[in-house]
N, CA and C atoms of all chains as a GROMACS GRO file, in nm:
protein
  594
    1UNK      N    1   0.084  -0.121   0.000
    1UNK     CA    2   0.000   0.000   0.000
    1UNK      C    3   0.087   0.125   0.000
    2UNK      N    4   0.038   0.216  -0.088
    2UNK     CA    5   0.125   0.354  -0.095
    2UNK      C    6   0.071   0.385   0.090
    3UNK      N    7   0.118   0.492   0.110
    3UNK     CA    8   0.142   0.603   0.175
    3UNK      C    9   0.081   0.540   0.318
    4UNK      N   10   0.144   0.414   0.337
    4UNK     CA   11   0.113   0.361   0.466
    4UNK      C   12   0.234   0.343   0.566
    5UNK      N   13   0.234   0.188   0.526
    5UNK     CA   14   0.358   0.144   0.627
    5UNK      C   15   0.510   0.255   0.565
    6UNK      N   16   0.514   0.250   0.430
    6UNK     CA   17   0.633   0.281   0.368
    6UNK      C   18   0.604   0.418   0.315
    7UNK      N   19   0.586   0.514   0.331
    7UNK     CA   20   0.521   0.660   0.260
    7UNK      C   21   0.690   0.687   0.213
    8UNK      N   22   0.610   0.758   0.110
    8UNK     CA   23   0.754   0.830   0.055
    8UNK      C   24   0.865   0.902   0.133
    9UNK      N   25   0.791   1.002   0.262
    9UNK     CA   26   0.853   1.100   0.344
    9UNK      C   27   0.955   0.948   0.428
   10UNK      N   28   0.931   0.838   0.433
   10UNK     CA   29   0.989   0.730   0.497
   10UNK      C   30   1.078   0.747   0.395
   11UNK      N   31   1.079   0.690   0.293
   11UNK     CA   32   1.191   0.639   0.184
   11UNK      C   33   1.307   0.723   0.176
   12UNK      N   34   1.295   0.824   0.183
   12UNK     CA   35   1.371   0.966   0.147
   12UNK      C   36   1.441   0.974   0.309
   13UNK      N   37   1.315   0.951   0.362
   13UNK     CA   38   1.424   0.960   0.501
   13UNK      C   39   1.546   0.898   0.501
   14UNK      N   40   1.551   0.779   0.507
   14UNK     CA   41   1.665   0.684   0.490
   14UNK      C   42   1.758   0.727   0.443
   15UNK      N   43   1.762   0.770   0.271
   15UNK     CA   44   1.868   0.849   0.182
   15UNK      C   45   1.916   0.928   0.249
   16UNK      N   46   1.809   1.034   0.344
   16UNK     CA   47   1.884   1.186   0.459
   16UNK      C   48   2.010   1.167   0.535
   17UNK      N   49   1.990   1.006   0.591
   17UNK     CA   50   2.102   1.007   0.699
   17UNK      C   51   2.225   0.998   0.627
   18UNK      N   52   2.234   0.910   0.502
   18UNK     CA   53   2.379   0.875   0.489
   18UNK      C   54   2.430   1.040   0.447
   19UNK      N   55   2.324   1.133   0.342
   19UNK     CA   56   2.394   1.273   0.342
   19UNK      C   57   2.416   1.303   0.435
   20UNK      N   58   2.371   1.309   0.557
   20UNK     CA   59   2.386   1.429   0.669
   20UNK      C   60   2.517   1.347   0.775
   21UNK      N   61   2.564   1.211   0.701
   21UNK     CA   62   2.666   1.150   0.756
   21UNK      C   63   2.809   1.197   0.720
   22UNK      N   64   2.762   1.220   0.521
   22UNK     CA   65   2.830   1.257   0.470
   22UNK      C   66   2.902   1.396   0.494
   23UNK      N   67   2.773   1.511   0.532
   23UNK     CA   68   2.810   1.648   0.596
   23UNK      C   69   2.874   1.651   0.705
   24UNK      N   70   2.859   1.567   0.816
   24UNK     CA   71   2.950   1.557   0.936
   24UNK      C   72   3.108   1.559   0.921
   25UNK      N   73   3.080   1.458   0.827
   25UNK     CA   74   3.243   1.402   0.772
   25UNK      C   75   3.292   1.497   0.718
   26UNK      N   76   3.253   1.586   0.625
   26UNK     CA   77   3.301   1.695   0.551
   26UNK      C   78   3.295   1.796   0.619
   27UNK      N   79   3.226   1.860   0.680
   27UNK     CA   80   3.195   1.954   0.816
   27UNK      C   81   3.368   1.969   0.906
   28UNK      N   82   3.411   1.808   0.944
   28UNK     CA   83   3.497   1.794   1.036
   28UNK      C   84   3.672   1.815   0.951
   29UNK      N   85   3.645   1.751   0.814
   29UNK     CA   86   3.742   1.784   0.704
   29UNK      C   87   3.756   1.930   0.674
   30UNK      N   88   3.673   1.987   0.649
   30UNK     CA   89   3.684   2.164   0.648
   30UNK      C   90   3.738   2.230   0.740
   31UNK      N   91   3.681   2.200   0.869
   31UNK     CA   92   3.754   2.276   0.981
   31UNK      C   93   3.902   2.257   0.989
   32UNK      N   94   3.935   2.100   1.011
   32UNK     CA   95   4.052   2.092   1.038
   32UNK      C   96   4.147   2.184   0.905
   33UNK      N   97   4.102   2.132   0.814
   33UNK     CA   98   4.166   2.177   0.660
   33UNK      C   99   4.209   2.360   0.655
   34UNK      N  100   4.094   2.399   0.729
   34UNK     CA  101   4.099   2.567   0.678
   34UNK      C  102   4.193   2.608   0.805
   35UNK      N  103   4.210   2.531   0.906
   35UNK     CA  104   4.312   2.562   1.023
   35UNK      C  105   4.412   2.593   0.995
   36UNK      N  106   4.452   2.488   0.876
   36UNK     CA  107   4.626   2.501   0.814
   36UNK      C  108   4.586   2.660   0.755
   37UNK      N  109   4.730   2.686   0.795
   37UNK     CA  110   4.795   2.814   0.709
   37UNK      C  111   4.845   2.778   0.536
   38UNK      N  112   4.854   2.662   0.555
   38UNK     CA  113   4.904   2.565   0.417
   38UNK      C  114   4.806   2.606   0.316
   39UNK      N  115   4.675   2.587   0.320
   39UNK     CA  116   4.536   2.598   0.254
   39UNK      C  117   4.550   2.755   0.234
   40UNK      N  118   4.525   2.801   0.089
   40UNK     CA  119   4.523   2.958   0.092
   40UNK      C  120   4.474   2.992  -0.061
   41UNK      N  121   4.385   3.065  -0.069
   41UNK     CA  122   4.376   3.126  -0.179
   41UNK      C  123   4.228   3.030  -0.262
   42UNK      N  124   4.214   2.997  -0.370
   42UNK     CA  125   4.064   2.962  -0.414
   42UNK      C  126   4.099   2.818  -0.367
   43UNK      N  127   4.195   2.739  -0.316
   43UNK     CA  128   4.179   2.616  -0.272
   43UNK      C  129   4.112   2.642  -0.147
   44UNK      N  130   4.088   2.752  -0.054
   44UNK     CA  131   4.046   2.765   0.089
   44UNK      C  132   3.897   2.808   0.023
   45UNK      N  133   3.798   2.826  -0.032
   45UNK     CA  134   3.724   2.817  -0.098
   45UNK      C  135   3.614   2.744  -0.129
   46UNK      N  136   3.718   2.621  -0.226
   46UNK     CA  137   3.704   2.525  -0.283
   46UNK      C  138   3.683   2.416  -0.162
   47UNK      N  139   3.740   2.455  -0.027
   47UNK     CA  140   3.707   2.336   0.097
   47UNK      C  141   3.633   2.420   0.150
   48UNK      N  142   3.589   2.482   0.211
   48UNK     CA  143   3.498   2.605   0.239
   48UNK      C  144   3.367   2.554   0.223
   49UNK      N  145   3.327   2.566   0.061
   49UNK     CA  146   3.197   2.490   0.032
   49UNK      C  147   3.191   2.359   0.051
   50UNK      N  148   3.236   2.217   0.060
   50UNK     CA  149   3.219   2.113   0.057
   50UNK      C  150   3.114   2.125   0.188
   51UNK      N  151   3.098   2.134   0.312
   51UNK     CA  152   2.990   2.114   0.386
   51UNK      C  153   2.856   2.110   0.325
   52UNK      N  154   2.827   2.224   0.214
   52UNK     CA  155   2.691   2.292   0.178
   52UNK      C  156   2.666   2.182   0.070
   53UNK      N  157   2.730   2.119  -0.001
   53UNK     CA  158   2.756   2.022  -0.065
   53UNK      C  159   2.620   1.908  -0.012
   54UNK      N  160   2.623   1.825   0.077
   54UNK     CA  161   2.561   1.794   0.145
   54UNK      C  162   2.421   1.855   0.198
   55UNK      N  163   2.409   1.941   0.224
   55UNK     CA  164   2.326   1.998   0.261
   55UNK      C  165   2.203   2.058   0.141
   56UNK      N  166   2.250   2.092   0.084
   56UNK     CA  167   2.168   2.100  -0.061
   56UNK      C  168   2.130   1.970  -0.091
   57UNK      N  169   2.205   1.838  -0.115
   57UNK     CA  170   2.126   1.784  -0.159
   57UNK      C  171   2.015   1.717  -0.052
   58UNK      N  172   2.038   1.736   0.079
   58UNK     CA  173   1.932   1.717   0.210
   58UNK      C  174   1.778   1.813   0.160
   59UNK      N  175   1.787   1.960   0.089
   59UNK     CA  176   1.701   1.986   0.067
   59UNK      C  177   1.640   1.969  -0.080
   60UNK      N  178   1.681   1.918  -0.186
   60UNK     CA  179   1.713   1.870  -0.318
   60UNK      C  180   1.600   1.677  -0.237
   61UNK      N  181   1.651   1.642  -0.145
   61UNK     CA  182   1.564   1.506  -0.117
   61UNK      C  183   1.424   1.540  -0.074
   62UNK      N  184   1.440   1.625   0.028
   62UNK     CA  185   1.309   1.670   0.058
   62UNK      C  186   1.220   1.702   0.002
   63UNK      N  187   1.271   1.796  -0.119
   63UNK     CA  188   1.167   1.870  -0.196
   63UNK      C  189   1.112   1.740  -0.302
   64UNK      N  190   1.206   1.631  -0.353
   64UNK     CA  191   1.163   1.533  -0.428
   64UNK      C  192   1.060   1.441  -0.351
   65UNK      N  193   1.061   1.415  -0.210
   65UNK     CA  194   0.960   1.367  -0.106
   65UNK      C  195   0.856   1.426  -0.100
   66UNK      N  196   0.835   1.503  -0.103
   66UNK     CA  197   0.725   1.582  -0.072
   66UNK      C  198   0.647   1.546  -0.231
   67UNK      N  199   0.671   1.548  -0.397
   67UNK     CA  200   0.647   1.554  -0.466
   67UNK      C  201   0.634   1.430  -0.493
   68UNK      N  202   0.663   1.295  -0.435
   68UNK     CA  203   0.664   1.191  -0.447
   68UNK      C  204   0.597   1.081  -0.323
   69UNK      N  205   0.534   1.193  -0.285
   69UNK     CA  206   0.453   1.159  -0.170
   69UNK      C  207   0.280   1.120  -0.232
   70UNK      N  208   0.261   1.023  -0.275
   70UNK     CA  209   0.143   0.996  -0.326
   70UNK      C  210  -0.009   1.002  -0.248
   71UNK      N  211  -0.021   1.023  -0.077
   71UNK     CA  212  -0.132   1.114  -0.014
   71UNK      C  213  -0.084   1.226  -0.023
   72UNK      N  214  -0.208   1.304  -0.121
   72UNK     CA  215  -0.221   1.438  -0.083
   72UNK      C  216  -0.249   1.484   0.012
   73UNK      N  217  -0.281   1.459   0.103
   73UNK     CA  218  -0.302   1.503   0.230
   73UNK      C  219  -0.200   1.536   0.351
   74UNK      N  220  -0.083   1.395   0.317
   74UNK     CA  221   0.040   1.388   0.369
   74UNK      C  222   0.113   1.474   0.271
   75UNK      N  223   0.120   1.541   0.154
   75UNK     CA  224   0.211   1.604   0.084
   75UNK      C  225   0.149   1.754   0.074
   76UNK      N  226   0.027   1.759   0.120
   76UNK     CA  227  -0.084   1.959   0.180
   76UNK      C  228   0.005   1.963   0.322
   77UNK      N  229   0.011   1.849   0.408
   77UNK     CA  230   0.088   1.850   0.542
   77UNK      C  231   0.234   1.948   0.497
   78UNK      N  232   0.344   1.848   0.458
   78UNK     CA  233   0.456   1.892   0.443
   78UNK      C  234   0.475   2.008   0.343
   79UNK      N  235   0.414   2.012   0.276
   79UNK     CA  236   0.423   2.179   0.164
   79UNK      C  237   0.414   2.254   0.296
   80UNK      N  238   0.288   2.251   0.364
   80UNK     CA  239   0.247   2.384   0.437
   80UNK      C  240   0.371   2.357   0.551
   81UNK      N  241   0.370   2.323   0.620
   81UNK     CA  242   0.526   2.324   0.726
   81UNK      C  243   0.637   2.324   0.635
   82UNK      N  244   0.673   2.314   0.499
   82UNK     CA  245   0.776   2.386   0.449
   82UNK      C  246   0.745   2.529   0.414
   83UNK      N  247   0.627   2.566   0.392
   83UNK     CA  248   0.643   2.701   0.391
   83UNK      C  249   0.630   2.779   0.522
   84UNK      N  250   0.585   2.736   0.632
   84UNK     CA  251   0.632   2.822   0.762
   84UNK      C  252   0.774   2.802   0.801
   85UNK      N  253   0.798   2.677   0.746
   85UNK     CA  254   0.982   2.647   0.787
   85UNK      C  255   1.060   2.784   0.709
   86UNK      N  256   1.000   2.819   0.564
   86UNK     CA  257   1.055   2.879   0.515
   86UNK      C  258   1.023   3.045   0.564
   87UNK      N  259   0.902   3.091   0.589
   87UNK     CA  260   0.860   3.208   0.655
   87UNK      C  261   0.937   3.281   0.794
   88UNK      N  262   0.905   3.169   0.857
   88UNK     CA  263   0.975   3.185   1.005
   88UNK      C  264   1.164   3.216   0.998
   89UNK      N  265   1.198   3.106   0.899
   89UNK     CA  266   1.344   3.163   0.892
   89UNK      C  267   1.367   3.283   0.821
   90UNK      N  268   1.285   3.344   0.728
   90UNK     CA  269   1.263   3.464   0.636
   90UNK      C  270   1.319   3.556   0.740
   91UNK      N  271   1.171   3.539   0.798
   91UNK     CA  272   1.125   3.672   0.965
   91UNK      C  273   1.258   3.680   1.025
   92UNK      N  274   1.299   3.593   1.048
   92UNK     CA  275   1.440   3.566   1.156
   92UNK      C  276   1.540   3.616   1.117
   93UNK      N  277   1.570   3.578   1.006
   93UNK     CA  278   1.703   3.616   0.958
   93UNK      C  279   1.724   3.772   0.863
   94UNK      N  280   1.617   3.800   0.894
   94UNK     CA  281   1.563   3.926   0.791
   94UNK      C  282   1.586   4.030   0.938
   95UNK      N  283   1.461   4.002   1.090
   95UNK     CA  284   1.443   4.057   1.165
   95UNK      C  285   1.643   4.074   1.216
   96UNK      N  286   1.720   3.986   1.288
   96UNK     CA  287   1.868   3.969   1.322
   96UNK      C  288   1.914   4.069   1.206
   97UNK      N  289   1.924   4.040   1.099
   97UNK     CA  290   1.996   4.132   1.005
   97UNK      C  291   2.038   4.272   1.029
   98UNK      N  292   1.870   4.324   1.037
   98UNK     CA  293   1.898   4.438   1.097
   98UNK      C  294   1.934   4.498   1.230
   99UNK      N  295   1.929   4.377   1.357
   99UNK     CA  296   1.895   4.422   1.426
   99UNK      C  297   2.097   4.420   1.432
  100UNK      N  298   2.164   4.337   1.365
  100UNK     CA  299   2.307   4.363   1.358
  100UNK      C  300   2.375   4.501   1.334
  101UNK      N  301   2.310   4.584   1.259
  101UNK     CA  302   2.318   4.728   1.198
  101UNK      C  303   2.321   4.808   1.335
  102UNK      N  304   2.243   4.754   1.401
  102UNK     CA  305   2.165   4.854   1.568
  102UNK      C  306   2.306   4.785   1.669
  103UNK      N  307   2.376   4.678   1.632
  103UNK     CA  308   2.483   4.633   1.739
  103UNK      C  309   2.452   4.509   1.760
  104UNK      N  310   2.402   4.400   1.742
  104UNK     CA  311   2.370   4.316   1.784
  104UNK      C  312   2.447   4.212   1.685
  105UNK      N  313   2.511   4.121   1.830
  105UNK     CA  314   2.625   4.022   1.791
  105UNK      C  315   2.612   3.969   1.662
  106UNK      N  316   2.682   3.936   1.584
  106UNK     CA  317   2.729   3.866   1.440
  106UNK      C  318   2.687   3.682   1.421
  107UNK      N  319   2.564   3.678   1.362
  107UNK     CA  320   2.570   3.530   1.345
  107UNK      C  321   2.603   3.480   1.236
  108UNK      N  322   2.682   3.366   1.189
  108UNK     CA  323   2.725   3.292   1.086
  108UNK      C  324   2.627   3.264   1.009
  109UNK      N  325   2.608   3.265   0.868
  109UNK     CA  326   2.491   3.229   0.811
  109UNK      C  327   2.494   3.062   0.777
  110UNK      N  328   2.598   3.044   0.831
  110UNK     CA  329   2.566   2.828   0.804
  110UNK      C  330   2.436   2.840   0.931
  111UNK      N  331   2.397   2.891   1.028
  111UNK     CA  332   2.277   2.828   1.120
  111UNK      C  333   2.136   2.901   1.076
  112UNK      N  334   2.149   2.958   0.953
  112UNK     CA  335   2.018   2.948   0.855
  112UNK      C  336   1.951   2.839   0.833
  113UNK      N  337   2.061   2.691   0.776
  113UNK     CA  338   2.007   2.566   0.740
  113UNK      C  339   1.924   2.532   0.883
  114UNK      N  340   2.014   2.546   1.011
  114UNK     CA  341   1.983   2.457   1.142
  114UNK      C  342   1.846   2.544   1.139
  115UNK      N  343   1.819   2.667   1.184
  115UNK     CA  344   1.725   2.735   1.174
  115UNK      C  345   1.605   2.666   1.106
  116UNK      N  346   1.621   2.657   0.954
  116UNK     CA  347   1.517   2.626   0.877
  116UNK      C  348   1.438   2.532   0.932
  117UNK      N  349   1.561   2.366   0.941
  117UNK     CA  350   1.515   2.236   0.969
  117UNK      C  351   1.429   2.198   1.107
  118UNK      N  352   1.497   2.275   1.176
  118UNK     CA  353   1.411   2.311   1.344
  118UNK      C  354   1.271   2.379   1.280
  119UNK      N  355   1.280   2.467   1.267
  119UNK     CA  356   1.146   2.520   1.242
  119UNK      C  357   1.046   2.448   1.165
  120UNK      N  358   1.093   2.356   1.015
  120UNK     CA  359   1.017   2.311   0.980
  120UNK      C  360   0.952   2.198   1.050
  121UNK      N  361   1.059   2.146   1.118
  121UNK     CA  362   0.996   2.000   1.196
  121UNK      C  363   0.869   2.054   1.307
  122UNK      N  364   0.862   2.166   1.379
  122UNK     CA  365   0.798   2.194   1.423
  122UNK      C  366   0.684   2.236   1.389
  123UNK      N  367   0.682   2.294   1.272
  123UNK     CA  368   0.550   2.286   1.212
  123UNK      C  369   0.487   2.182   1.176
  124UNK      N  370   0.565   2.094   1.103
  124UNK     CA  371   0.551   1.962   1.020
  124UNK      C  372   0.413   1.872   1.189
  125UNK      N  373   0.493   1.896   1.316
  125UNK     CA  374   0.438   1.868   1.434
  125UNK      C  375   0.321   1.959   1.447
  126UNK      N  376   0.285   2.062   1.443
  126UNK     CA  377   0.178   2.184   1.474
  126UNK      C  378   0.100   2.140   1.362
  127UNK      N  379   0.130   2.124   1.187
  127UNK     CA  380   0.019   2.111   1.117
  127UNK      C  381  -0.059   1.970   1.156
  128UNK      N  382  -0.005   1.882   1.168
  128UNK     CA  383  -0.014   1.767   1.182
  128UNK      C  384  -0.178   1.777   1.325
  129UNK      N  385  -0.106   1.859   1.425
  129UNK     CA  386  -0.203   1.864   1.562
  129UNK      C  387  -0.328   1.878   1.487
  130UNK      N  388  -0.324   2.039   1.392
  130UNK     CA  389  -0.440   2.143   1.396
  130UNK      C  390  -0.507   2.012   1.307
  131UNK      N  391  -0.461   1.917   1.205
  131UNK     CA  392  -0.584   1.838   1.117
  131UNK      C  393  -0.647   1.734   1.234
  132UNK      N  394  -0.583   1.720   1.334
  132UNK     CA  395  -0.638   1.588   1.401
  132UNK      C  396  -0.774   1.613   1.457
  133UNK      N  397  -1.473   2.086   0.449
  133UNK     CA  398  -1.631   2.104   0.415
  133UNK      C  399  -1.738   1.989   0.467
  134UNK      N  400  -1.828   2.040   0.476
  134UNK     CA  401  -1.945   1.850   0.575
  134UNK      C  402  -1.935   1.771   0.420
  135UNK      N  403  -1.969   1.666   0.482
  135UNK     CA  404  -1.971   1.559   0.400
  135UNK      C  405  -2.021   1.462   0.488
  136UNK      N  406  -2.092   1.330   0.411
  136UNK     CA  407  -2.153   1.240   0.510
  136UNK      C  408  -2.034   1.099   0.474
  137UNK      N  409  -1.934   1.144   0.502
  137UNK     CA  410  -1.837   0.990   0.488
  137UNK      C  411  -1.849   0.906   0.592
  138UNK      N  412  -1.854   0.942   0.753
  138UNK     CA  413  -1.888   0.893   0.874
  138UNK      C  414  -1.979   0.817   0.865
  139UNK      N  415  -2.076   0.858   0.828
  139UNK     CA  416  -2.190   0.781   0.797
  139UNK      C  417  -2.200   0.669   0.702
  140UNK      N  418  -2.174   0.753   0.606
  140UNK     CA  419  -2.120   0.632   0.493
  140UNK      C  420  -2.070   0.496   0.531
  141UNK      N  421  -1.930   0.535   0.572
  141UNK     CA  422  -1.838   0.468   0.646
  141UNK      C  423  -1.910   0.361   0.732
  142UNK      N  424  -1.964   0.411   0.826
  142UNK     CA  425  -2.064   0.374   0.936
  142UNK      C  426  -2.158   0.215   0.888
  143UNK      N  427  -2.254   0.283   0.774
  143UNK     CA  428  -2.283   0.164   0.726
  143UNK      C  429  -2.266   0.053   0.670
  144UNK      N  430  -2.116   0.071   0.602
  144UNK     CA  431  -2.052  -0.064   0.578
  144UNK      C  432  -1.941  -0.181   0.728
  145UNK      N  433  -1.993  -0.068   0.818
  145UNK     CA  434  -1.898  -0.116   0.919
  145UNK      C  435  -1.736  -0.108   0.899
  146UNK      N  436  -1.711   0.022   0.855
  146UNK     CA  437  -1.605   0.023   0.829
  146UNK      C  438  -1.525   0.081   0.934
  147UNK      N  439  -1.393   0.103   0.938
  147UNK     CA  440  -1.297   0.160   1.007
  147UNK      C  441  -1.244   0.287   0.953
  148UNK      N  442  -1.228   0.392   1.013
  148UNK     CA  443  -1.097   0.496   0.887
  148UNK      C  444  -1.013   0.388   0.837
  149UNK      N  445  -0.954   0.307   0.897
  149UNK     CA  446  -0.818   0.221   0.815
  149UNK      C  447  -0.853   0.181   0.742
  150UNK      N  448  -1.006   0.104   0.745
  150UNK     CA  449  -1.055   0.012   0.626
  150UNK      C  450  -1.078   0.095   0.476
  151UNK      N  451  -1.145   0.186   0.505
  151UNK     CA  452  -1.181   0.329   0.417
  151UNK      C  453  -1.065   0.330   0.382
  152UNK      N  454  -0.970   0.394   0.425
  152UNK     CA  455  -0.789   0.441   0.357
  152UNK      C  456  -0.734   0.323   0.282
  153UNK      N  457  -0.783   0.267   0.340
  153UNK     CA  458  -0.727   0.141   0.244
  153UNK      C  459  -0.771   0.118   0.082
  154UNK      N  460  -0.911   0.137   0.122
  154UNK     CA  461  -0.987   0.081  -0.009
  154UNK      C  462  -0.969   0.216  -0.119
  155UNK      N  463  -0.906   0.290  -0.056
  155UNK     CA  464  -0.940   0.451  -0.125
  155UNK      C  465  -0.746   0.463  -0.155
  156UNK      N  466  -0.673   0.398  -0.074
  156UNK     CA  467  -0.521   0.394  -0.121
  156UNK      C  468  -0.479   0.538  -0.076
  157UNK      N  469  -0.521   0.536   0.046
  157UNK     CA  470  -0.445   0.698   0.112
  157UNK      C  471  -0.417   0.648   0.301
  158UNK      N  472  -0.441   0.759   0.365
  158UNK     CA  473  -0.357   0.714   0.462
  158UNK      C  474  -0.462   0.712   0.556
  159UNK      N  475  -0.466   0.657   0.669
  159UNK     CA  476  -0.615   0.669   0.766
  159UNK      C  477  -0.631   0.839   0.841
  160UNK      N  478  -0.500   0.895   0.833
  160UNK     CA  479  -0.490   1.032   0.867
  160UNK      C  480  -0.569   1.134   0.726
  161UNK      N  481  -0.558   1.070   0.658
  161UNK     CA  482  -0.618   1.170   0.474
  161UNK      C  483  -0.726   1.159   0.536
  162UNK      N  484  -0.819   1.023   0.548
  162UNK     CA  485  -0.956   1.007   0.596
  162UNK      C  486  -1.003   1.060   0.711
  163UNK      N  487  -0.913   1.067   0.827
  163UNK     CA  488  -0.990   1.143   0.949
  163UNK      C  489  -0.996   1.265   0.922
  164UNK      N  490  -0.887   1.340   0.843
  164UNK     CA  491  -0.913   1.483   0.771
  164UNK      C  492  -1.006   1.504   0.702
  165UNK      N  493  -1.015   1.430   0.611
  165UNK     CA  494  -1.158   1.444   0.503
  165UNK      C  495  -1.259   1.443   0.585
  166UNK      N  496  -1.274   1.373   0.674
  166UNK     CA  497  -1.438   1.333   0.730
  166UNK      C  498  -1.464   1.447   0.818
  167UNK      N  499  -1.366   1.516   0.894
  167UNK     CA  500  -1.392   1.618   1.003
  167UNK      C  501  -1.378   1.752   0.943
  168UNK      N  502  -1.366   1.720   0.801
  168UNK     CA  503  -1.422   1.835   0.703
  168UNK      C  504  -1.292   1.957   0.764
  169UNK      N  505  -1.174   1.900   0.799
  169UNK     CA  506  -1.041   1.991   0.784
  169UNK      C  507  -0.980   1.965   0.669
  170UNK      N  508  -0.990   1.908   0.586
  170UNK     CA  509  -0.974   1.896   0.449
  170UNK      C  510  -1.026   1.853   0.333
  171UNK      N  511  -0.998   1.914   0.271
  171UNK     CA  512  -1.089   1.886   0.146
  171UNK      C  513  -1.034   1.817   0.028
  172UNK      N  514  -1.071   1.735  -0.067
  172UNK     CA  515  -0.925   1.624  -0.093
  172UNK      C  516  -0.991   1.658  -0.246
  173UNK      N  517  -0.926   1.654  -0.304
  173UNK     CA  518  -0.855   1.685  -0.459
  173UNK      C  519  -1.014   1.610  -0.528
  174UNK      N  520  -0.993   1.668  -0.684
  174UNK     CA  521  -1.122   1.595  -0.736
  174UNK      C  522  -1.076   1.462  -0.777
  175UNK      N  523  -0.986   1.417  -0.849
  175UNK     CA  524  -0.979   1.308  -0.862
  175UNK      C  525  -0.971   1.203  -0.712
  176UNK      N  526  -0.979   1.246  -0.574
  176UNK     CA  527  -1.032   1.135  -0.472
  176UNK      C  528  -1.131   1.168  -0.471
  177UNK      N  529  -1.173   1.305  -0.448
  177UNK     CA  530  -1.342   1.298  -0.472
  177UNK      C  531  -1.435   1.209  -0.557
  178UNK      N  532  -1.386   1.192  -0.637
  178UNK     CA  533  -1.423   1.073  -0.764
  178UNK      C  534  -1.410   0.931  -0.726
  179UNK      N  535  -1.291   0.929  -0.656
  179UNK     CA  536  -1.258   0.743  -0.586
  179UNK      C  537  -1.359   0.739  -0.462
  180UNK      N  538  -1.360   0.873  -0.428
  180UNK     CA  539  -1.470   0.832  -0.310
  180UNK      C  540  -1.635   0.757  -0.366
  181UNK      N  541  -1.678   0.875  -0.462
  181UNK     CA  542  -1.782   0.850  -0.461
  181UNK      C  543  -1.798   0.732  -0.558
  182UNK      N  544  -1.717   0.682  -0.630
  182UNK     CA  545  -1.701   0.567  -0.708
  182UNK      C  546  -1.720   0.433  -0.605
  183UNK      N  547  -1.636   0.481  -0.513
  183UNK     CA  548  -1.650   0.361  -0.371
  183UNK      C  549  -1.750   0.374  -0.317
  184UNK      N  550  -1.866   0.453  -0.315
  184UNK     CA  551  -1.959   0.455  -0.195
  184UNK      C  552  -2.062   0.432  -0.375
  185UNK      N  553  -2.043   0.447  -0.433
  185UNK     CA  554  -2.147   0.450  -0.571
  185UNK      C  555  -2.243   0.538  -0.562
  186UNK      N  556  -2.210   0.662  -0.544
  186UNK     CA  557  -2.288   0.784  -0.518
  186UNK      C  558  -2.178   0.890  -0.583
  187UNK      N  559  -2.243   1.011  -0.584
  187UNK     CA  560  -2.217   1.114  -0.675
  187UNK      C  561  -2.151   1.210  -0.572
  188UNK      N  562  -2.046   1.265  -0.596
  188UNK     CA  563  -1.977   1.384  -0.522
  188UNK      C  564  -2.068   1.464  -0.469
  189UNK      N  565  -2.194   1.524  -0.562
  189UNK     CA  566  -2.281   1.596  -0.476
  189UNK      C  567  -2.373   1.561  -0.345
  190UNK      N  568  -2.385   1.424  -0.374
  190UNK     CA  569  -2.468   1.384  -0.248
  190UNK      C  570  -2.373   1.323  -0.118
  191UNK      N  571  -2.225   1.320  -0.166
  191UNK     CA  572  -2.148   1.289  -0.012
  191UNK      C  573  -2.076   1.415   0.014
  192UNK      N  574  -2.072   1.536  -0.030
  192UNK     CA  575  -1.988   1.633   0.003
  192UNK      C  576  -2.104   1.761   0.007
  193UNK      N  577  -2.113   1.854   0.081
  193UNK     CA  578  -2.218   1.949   0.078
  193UNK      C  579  -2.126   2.069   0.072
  194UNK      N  580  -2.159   2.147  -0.056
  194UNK     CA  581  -2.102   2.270  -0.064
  194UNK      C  582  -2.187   2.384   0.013
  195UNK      N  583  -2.110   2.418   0.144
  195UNK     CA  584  -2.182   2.490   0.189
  195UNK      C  585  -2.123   2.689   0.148
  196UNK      N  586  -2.028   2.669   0.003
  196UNK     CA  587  -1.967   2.827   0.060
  196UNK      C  588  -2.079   2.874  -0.068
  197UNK      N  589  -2.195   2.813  -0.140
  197UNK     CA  590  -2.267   2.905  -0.201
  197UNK      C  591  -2.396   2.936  -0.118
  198UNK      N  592  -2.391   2.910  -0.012
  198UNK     CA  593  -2.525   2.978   0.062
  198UNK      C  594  -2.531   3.082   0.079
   0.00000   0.00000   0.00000
């Protein structure tokens, strides 16, 4: 049976971990890598991005899950908690922006992704309540 | 939107699971549909009423032209 025991948002899951295994690994290769003074110039760069690497295709799976999610009902679910995932980080990172201009401490834009994924799961949880 | 699927449902002795099943969606699509927090696409509208052998108009009540 589609969109039971095995729903698509399952299938895709699976694929998530080995990327986000893969990002760890590369995550921990970058740091150490960009430490060296050795690394300089578009090769510091070129290791720089490898984390995001990963991470794109984490949202590149998702977005194919959601579209390959054969209940519409389960795929009205996850659209709408991706678009508050996506709203809420808008607000956030839009609201901080400026509030950096006014003095307010400097955040890295790699915890945009963390941002997003938190938020969406929480909706993904909130839409889920309001249909029950 | 109301709809009489509960009922429907009801008289075959069915379950939401049994319903989701026969309809190939999830027992969560069906408790949505029935408590009229969602409203499900025309082509299930069509599997529905194909399954109950009744017409979209008589299991779904459009109430936004009153």
């Amino acid at each position: 049976m589609p969109a039971r025991g095995s729903s698509a948002a399952q299938r895709y899951a699976r694929r998530i971990w080995p990327t986000m295994l893969a990002y760890v690994v590369l995550l921990a290769v970058t740091i150490w890598a960009l430490d060296s003074t050795a690394v300089r110039g578009a090769l510091r760069y070129a290791i720089g991005v490898l984390p995001a690497v990963p991470l794109v295709g984490v949202i590149a799976l998702v977005a194919q899950a959601i579209s390959a999610e054969p209940d519409e009902f389960q795929r009205a679910v996850w659209a709408e908690a991706f678009s508050w995932g996506t709203a809420t980080t808008m607000v956030a990172t839009t609201v901080w922006g400026f509030l950096e201009m006014a003095g307010a401490p400097h955040v890295p834009l790699y915890w945009v992704f963390p941002l997003f994924t938190a938020s969406t799961l929480v909706a993904i949880f909130a839409v889920r309540q309001r249909y029950q | 939107m109301k709809n009489r699927l509960k009922v429907l449902r009801a008289e075959r002795n069915w379950s939401q699971a049994d319903l989701a099943e026969r309809l190939e969606v999830s027992r969560q699509s069906v408790n949505a549909i029935e408590t009229g927090k969602f409203d499900p696409s025309l082509p299930l509208a069509f599997r529905i009423a194909r399954l109950f052998g009744q017409t979209i108009e008589s299991i779904f009540e459009d109430d936004s032209g009153k």
